[in-house]
C-alpha positions in Angstrom: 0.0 0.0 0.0 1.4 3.3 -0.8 2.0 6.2 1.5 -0.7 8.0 0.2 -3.2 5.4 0.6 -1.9 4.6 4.0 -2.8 8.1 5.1 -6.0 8.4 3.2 -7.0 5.3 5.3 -5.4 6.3 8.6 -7.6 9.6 8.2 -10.9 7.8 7.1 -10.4 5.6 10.1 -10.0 8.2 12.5 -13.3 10.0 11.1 -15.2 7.2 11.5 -13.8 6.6 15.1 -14.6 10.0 15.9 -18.7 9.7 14.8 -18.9 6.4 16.7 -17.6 8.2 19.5 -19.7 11.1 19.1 -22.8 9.0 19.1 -22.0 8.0 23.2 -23.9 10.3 26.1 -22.0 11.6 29.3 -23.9 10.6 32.2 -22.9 12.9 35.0 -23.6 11.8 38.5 -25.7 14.1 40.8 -23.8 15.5 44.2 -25.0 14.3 47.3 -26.7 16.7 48.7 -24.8 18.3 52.0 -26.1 18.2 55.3 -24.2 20.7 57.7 -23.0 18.8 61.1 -24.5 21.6 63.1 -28.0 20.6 64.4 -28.8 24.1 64.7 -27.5 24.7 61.2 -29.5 21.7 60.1 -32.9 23.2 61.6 -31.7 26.6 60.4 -31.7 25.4 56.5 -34.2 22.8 56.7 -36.3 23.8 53.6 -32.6 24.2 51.6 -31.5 20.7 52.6 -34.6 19.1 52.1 -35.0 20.4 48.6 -31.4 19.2 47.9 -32.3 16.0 48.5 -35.5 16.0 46.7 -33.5 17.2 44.0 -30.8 14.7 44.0 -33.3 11.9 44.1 -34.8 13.5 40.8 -31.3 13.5 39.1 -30.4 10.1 40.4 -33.2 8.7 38.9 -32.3 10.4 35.7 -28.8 9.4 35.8 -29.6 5.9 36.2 -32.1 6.4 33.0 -28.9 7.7 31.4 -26.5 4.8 32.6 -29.3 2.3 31.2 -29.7 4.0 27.8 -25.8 4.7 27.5 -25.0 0.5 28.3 -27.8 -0.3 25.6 -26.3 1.3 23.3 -22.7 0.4 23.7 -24.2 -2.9 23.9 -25.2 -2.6 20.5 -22.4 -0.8 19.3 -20.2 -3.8 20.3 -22.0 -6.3 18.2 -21.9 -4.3 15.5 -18.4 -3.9 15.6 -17.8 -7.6 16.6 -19.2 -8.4 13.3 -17.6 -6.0 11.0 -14.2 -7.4 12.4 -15.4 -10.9 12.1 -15.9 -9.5 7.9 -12.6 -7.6 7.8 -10.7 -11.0 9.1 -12.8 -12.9 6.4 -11.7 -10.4 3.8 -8.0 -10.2 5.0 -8.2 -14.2 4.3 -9.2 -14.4 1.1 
């Protein structure tokens, strides 16, 4: 293979690496939600703390939604890729 093919290739690849990659979702894990040590503190910002809770039950929720949908699809995007290989090492064979 020529130099110039070589690099065609090596750039091809590396686009098509780059929209599989593109294609995956961040999941971001919700901070827990901080409770002060202080009782008086705690009392103090009740309402605050309580809604920081309510809040990271919400996005924990959400982030295991994310985590689900994200391991589906890598899932799939393993077979996928499982079988083009098993066709590239066909092709390299004949």
């Amino acid at each position: 293979m020529s130099k110039s093919k070589k690099k065609t290739y090596t750039v091809i690849m590396w686009f098509v690496f780059m929209a599989h990659s593109a294609q995956a979702e961040t999941c971001l894990a919700p901070s827990r939600p901080f409770v002060p040590s202080d009782p008086a503190s705690t009392r103090e910002y009740e309402d605050l703390i309580r809604q920081d809770f309510e809040h990271y039950i919400t996005n924990i929720q959400d982030y295991f939604r994310c985590m689900e949908g994200e391991r589906a699809r890598a899932f799939t995007e393993a077979q996928e890729v499982s079988q083009e290989y098993g066709r590239f090492v066909q092709q390299m064979a004949n």
